[in-house]
N, C-alpha and C positions, 0 to 999 in steps of 0.2 A: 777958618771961621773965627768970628772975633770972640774974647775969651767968655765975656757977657752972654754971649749967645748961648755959648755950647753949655753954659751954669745953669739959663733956664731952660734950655732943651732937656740937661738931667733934671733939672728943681721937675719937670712939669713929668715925665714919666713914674719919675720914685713917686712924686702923689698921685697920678695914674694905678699905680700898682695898688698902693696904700688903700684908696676909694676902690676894689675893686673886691676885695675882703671884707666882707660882710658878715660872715660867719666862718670857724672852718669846718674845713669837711667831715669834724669828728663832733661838732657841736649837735649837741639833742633840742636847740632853740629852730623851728620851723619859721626860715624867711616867707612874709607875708608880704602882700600888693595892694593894693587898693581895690583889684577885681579878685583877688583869692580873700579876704578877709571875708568877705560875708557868706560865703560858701562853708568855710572850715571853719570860722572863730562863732558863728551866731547857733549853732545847733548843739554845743555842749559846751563846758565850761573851760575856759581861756581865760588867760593872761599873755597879754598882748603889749610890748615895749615898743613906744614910739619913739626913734632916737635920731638922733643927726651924729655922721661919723666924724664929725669936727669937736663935737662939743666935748670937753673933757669932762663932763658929770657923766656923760653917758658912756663913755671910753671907763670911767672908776667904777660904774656901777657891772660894766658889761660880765665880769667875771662871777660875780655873784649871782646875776640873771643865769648866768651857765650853769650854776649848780645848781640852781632852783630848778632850771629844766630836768639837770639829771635826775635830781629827788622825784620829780613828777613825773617822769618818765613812763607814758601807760595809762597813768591815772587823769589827765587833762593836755590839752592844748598848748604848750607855752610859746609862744612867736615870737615876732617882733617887725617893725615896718619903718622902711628909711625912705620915706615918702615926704 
C-alpha cells in the first residue's frame, strides 16, 4: 500500500474513534436526540448543551458541563445534543 494511503486509512479511524465518544460512561450529562428531547427535557427542568465535537469552545467548556451535571445530579435534567 502506498505510504499516503495507509496515513489516511489511520488519519480516518483515530477520528472514527474520537467522533464516537460523546460522553463517557461514568459521565451524569444524559445524551439527547432530537426525538428524546421533548419527551425527557419539556416536562421538568433542564439544561440542555448543544455542541459540535469539532468545536474547541465546546471541547473547553465540556468538563465544566460535567460537573454541573454532577452538582445536579437528582435535582434536574442536565443533557446535551450533537445534532
Amino acid at each position: 500500500m502506498p505510504r499516503n494511503l495507509i496515513f489516511c486509512f489511520v488519519f480516518v479511524l483515530f477520528s472514527l474513534s474520537l467522533g464516537n465518544k460523546k460522553t463517557s460512561q461514568y459521565s451524569y450529562v444524559e445524551h439527547l436526540t432530537k426525538a428524546t428531547i421533548k419527551n425527557k427535557a419539556y416536562d421538568r427542568p433542564a439544561v440542555v448543551m448543544f455542541f459540535a465535537p469539532w468545536c474547541p469552545f465546546s471541547k473547553g467548556f465540556r468538563p465544566t458541563f460535567e460537573e454541573f451535571a454532577k452538582l445536579m445530579r437528582g435535582k434536574m435534567l442536565v443533557g446535551d445534543v450533537d445534532e
